[in-house]
C-alpha positions as MATLAB code, in Angstrom:
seq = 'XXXXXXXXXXXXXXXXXXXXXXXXXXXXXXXXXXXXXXXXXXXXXXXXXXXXXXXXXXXXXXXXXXXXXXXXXXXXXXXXXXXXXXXXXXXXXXXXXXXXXXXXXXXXXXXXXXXXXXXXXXXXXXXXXXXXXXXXXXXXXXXXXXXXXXXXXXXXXXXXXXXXXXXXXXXXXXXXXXXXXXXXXXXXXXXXXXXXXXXXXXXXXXXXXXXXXXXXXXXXXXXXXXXXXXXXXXXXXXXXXXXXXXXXXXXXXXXXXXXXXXXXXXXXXXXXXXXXXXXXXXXXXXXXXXXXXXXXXXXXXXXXXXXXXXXXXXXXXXXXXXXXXXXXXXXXXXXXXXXXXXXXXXXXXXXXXXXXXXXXXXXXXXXXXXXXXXXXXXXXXXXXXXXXXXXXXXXXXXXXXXXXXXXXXXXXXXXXXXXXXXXXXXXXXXXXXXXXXXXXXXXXXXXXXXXXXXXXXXXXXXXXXXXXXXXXXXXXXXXXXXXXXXXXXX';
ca = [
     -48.571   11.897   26.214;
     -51.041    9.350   27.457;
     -50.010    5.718   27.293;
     -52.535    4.012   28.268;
     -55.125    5.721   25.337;
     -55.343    4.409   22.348;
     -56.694    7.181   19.453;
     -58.255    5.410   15.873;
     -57.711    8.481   13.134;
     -59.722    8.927   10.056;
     -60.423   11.052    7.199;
     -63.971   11.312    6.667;
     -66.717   12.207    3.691;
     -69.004    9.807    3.818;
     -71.432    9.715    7.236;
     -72.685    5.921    6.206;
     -68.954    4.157    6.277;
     -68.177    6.587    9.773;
     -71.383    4.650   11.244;
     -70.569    1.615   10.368;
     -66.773    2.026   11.729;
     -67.627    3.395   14.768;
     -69.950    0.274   15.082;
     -67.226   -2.347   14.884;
     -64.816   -0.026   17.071;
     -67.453   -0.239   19.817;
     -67.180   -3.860   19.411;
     -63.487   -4.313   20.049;
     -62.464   -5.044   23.393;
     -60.082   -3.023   25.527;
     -57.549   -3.777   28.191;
     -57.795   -3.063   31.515;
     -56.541    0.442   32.131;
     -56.899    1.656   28.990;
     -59.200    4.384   26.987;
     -60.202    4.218   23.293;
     -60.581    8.018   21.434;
     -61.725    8.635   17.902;
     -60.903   11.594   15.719;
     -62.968   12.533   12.661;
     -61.269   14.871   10.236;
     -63.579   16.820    7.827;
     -62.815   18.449    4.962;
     -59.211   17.269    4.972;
     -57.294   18.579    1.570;
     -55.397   15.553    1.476;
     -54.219   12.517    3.518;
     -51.439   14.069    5.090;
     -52.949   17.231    6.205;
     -55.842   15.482    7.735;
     -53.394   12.880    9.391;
     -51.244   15.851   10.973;
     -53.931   17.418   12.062;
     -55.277   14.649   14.253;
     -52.008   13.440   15.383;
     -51.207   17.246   16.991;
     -55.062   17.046   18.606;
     -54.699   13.608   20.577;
     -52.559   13.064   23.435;
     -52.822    9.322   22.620;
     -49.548    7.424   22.703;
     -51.150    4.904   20.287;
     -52.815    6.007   17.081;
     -54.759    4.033   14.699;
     -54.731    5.402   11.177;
     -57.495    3.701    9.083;
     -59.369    4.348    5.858;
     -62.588    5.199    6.949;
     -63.823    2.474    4.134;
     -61.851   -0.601    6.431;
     -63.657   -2.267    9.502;
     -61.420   -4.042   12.007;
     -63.086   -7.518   12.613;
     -60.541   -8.646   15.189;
     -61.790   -7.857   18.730;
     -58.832   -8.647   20.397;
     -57.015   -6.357   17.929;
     -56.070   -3.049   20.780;
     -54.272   -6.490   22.916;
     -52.584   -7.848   19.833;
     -51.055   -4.420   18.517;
     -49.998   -3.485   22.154;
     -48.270   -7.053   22.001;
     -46.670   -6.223   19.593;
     -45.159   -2.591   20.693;
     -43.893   -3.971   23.575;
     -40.972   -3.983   21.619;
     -39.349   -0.319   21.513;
     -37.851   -0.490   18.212;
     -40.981   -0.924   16.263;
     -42.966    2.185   15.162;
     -45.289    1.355   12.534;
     -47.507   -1.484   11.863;
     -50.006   -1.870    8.858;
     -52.010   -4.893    7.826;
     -50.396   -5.370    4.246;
     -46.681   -4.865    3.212;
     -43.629   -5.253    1.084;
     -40.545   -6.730    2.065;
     -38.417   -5.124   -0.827;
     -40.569   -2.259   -2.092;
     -39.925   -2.046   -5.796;
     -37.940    0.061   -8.367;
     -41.014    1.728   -9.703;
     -42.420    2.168   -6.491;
     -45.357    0.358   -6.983;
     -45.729   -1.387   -4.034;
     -47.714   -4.264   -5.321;
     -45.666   -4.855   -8.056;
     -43.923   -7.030   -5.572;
     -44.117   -9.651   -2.819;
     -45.882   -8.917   -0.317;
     -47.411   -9.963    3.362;
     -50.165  -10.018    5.288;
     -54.143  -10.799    5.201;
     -57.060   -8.989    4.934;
     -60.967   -9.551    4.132;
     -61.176   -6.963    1.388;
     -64.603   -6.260   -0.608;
     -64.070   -5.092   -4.123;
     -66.482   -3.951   -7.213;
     -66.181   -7.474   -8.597;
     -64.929   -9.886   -6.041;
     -64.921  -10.214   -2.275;
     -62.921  -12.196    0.103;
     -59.905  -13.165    2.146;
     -56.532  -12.340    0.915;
     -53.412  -13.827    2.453;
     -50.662  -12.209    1.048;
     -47.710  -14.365    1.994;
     -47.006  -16.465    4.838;
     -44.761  -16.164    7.882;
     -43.374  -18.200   10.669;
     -42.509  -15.372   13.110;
     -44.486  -12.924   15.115;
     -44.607  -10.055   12.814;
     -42.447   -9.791    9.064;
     -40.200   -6.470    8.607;
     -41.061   -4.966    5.504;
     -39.993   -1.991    3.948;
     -43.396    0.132    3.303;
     -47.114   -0.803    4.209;
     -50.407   -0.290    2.338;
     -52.621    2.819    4.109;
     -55.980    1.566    4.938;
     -54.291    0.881    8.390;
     -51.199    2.237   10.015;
     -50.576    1.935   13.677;
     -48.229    3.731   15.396;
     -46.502    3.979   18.658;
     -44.673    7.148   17.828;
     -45.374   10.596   16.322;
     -43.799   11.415   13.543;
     -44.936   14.323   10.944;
     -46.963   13.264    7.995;
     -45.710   14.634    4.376;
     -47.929   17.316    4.205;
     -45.140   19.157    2.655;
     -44.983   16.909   -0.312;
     -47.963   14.976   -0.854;
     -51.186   17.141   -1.084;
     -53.757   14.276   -2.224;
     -54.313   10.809   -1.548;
     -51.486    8.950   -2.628;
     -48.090    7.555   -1.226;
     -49.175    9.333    1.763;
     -48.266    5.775    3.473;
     -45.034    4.753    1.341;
     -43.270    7.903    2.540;
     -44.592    7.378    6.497;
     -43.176    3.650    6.193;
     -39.774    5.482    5.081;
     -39.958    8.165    7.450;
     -40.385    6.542   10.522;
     -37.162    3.918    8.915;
     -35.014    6.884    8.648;
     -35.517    7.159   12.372;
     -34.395    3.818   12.868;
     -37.542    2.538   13.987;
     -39.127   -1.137   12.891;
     -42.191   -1.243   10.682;
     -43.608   -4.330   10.766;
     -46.899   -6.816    9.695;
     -47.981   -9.177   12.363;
     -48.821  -12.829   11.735;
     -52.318  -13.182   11.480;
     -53.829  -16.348   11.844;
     -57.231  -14.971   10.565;
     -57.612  -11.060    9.068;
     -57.808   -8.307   11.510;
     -59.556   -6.284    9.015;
     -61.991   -5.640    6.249;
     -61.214   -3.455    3.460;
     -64.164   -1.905    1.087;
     -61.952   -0.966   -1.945;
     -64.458   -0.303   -3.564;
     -62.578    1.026   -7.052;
     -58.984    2.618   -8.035;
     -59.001    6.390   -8.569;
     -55.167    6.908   -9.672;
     -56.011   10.808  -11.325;
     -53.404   11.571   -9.048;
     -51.332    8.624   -8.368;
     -48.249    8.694  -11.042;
     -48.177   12.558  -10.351;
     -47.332   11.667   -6.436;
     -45.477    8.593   -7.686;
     -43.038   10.635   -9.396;
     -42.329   12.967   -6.077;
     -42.090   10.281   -4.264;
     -39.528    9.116   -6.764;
     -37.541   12.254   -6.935;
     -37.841   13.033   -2.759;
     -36.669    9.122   -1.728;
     -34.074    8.797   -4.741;
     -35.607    5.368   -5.409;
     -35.002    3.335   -7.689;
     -31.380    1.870   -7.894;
     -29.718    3.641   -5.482;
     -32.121    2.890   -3.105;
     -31.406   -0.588   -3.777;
     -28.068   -0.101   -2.836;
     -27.209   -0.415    0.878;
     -24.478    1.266    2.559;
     -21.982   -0.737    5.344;
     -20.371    2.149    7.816;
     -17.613    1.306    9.533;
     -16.516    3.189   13.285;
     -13.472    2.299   14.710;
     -13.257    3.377   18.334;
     -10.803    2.922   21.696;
     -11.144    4.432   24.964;
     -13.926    6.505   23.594;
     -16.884    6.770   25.545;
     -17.007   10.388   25.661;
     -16.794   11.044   22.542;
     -18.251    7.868   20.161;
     -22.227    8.815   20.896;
     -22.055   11.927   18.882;
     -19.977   10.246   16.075;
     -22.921    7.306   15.933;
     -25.795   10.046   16.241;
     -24.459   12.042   13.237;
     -24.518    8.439   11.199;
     -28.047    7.607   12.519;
     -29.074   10.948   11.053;
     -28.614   10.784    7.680;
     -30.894   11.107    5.025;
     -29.999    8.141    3.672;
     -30.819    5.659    5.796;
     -30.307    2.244    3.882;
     -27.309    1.291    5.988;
     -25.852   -0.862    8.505;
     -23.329    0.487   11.141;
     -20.219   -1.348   12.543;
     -19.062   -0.495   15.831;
     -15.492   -1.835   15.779;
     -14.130   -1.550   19.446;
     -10.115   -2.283   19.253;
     -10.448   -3.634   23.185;
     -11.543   -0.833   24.791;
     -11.389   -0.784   29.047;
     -13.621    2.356   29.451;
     -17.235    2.185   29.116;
     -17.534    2.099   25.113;
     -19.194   -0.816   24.774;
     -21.978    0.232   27.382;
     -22.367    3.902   25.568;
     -22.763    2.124   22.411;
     -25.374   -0.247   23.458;
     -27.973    2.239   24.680;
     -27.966    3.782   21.579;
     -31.623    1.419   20.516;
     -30.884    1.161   16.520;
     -31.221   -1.977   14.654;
     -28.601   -0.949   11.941;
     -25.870   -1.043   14.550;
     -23.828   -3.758   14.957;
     -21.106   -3.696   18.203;
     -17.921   -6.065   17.318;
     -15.710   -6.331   20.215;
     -11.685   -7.065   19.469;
     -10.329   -8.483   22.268;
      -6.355   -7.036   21.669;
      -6.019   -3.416   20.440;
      -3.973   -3.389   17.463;
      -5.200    0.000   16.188;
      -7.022    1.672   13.763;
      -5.813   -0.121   10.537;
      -6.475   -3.315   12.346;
     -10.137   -2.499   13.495;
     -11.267   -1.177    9.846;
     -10.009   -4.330    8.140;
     -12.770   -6.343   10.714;
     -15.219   -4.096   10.086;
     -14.563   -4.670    6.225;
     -14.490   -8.304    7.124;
     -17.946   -8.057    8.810;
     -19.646   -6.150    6.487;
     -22.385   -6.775    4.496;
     -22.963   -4.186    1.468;
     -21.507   -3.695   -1.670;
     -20.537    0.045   -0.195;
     -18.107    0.750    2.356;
     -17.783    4.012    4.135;
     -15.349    5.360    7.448;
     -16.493    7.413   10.025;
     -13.885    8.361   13.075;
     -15.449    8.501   16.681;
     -14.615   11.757   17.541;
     -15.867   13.008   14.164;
     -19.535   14.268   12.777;
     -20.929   13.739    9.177;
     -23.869   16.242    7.997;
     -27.080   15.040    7.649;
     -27.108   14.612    4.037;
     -23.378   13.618    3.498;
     -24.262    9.951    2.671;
     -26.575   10.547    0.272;
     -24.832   13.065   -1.903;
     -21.887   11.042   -1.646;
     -24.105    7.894   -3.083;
     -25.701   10.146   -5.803;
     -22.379   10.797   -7.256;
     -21.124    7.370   -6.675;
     -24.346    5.429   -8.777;
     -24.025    8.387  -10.968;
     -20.211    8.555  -12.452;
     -18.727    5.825  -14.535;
     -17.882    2.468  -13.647;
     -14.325    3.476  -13.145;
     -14.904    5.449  -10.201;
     -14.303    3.348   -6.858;
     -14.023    6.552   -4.359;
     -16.180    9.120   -3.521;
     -15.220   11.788   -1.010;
     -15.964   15.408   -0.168;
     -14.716   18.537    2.075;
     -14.476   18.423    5.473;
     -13.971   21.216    8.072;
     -10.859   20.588   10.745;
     -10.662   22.267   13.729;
      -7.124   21.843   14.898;
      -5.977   21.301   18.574;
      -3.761   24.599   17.903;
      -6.495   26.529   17.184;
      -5.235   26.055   12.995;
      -8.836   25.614   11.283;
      -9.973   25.430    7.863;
     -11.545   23.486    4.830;
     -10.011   20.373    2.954;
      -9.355   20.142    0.207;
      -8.534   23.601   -0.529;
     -11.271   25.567   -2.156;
      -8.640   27.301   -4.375;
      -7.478   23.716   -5.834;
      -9.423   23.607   -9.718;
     -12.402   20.998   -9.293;
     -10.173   19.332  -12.060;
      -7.824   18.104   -9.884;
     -10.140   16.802   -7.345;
     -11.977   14.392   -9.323;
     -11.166   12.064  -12.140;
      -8.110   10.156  -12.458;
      -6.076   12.275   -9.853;
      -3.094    9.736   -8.655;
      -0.788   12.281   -9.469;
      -2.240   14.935   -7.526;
      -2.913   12.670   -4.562;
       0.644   12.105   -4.615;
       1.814   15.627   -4.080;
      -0.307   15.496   -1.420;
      -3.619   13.404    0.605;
      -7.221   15.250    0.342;
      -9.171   12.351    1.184;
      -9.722   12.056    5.153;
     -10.965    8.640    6.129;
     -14.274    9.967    7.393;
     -15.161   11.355    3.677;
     -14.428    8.295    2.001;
     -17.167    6.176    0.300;
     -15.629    2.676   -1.257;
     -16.931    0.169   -3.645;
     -16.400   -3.297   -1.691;
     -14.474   -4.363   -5.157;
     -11.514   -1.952   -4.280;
     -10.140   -3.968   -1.472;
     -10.922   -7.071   -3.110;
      -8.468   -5.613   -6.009;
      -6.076   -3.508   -4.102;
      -5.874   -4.940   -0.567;
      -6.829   -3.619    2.877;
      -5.593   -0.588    5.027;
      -1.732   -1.400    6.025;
      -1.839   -2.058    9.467;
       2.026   -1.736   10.026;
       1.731    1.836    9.319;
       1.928    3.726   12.570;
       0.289    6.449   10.756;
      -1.085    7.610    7.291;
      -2.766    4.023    6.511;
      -5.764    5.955    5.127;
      -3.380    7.968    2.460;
      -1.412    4.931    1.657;
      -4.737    3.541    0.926;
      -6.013    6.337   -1.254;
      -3.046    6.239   -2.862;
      -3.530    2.252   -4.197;
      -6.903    2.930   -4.654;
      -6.219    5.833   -6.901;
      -3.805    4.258   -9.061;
      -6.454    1.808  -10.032;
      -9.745    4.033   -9.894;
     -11.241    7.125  -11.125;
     -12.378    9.565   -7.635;
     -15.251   11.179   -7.051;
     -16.219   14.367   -5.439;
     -18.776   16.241   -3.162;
     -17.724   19.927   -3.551;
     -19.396   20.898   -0.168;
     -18.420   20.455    3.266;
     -19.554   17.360    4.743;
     -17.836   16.612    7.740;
     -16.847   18.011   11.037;
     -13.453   16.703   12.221;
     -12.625   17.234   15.599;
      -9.103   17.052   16.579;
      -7.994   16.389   20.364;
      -5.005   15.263   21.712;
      -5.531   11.507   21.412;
      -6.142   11.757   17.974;
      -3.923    9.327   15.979;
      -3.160   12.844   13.763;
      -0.667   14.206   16.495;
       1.495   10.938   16.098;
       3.937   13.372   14.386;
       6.957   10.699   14.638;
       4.795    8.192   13.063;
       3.826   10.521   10.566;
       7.536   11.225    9.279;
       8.507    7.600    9.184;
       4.727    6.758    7.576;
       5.708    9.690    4.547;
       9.656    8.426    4.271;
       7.942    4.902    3.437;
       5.680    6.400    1.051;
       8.236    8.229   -0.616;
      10.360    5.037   -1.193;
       6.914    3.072   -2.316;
       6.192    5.542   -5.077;
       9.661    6.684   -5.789;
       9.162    5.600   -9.151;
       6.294    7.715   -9.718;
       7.684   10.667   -7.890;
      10.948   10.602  -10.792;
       8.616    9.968  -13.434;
       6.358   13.730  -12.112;
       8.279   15.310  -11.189;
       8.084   15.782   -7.328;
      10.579   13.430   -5.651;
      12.817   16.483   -4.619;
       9.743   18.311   -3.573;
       8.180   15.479   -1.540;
      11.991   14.119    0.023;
      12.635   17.759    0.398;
       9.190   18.671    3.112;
      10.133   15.512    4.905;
      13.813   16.460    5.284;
      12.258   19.934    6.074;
       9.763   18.512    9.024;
      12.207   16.626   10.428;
      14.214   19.637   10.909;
      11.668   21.104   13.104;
      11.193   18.238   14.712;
      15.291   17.362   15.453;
      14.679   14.082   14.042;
      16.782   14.922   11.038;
      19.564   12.353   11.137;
      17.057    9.481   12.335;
      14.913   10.545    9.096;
      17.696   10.911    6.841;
      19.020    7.011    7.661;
      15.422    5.877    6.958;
      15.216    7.732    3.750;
      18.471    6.203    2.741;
      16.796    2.699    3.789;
      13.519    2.554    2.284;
      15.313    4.639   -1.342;
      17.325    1.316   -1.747;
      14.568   -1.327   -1.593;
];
């Protein structure tokens, strides 16, 4: 890859508008060091095709992307867009944009920013489209008669085979990746746009695959806060963050919640170069419990989800997980799914059981959950209102917090499921899941809690009976028994 070459990309049919934009390309001025390249594709099928197939033939680091109908009047305009990549995180930068791209998709159904001349069938001149104070605005999509890029990242040629949305789905793709796209702050246009007139034969039938591909509209709207808990970590927390940053579903923010770390945590995390991650440093380590409740604290979105550091989601776990969750009824305030365990004994497997009915994995399933958890933290998707109604993970339990959770949650809320396999878990032997002694007293408080409950289904003597029964193996009996006694008489 070249970086010092700059390559301007355009779709071509008409030889009188590729004269006259070569003509103002020749005027522009370029940098010391650096070469200017310009690609012609003819006979392109659609937008996307053409675009790939020009991005595969240049070596350029930089590539312009322009309608072949818009004229770049700015001749400073290679300095001011290399200005402006100097900062790694942004990938894409167009001339026009939305902020908050609307439900229907529409793009300028909405606020907008940026300025351009632009010549149309009956009007011509400048448009400024929303003022800024800053360098460049963050927006969420940008129109397509120019897209500049820093990176390469494939065009939908798979999905759109015309001329529309073509720059709506690039704007999302490359924000999937984690990478900025931006409009600078012009203080005159950098460009002129012919439109000319709108041909939309084709534009509601791309619209609606758009639609259907993005699953815009409301839950789009709806942003996701991801919480990570971590300690003593550092070997194990970058593949935990990767598998987040990977999701298809990429409205999110991610909360790094070191409980006081003294390896090198905090210097893994921060060379991971993604704006949605957020590093919160606790200066005491109080555990698990403790670091989730700051993260919940901290966050920012209506939607709360828990991944572990030594765990791994699937690349399309969020999304499913917020399809079911903007689909059910209001009453649902969980959503979780399987997960595949891979013990430290070699025991492996999927949870929840595959032979459990689907029946008793979803609805209002309190009295399943209390024969026995199948909601691992690191499946768990939350409405924010939960823990405004229910409270926050327990942090005096030495273990179990997430069950005793599910549990208060569940007696409240209807639960939703993802009947596939969503999540790696990765057990080692600092996992908080081998604090077996914790784990007995954790269940003998539990059993006291809902004793109640237990009576009233039916499973007290079942559920006293595999902690009496654990405790055996463990020759922890009498200990266990006294506590029983204890936490039976509250």
């Amino acid at each position: 890859m070249n970086d010092k070459k700059i390559c301007f990309i355009m779709c071509v049919n008409n030889e009188d508008y590729m004269e006259e934009q070569v003509a103002y390309l020749n005027h522009l001025q370029v940098p010391e060091g650096y070469e200017i390249d310009v690609l012609n594709v003819y006979g392109a099928t659609s937008m996307t095709s053409g675009y790939n197939e020009a991005m595969h033939a240049s070596d350029a680091k930089y590539k312009v992307y322009l309608h072949q109908d818009t004229f770049i009047i700015n001749p400073n305009f290679i300095a001011d867009l290399l200005e402006i990549f100097e900062e790694e995180q942004i990938g894409l930068v167009g001339m026009v944009g939305t902020p908050h791209m609307p439900e229907n998709a529409i793009m300028w159904n909405d606020f907008r920013y940026g300025k351009l001349y632009c010549s149309m069938i009956y009007q011509a001149g400048i448009s400024v489209i929303g003022e800024m104070s800053e360098k460049y605005m963050e927006v969420e999509a940008v129109d397509g008669f120019l897209m500049a890029t820093q990176y390469d990242v494939e065009w939908r040629e798979d999905l759109f085979q015309k001329w529309d949305f073509y720059d709506v789905s690039q704007s999302f793709e490359f924000r999937k990746k984690g990478y900025k796209v931006v409009v600078p702050n012009m203080e005159t246009p950098w460009c002129i746009h012919d439109d000319g007139f709108f041909n939309l034969k084709n534009y509601y039938v791309e619209r609606k695959k758009f639609l259907e591909e993005y699953h815009w509209g409301k839950q789009a709207k709806e942003k996701v806060s991801i919480i990570i808990p971590t300690y003593n970590r550092e070997h194990l927390i970058q593949r935990a963050i990767k598998s987040v940053l990977n999701q298809s579903y990429g409205e999110f923010e991610l909360l790094i919640v070191d409980d006081g770390s003294t390896d090198n945590t905090e210097e893994v995390v921060r060379q991971i170069k993604d704006d949605r991650i957020r590093y919160i440093r606790c200066e005491e380590n109080k555990g698990a419990a403790a670091a989730r409740n700051r993260g919940i604290a901290e966050a920012k979105y209506d939607y709360i989800a828990f991944q572990d550091s030594d765990d791994e989601w699937y690349p399309s776990k969020l999304e499913k997980q917020m399809k079911v969750m903007l689909e059910s009824s209001e009453k649902t305030g969980v959503v979780y799914c399987e997960y595949h365990y891979d013990g430290v004994n070699g025991v492996e497997g999927i949870s929840p059981s595959r032979e459990i009915p689907l029946e008793q994995k979803q609805g209002y399933i309190f009295p399943e959950l209390l024969a026995g958890n199948m909601i691992g933290t690191p499946t768990m998707l939350v409405k924010r209102e939960c823990f405004d109604k229910v409270g926050l993970f327990n942090e005096k339990f030495p273990c179990l917090e997430d069950y005793e959770l599910v549990l208060r949650i569940a007696r409240n809320y209807e639960v939703g499921f993802v009947p596939e396999c969503m999540v790696e878990v990765h057990a080692n032997t600092e996992s908080v899941t081998n604090n077996v002694e914790g784990y007995l007293y954790a269940s003998c408080i539990l059993a006291g809690t809902y004793k109640k409950e237990l009576l009233e289904y039916g499973m007290f003597d079942i559920i006293v009976g595999s902690i009496v029964e654990k405790a055996k193996e463990l020759n922890r009996l009498e200990d266990v028994v006294k506590y029983l006694e204890v936490v039976m008489a509250k």
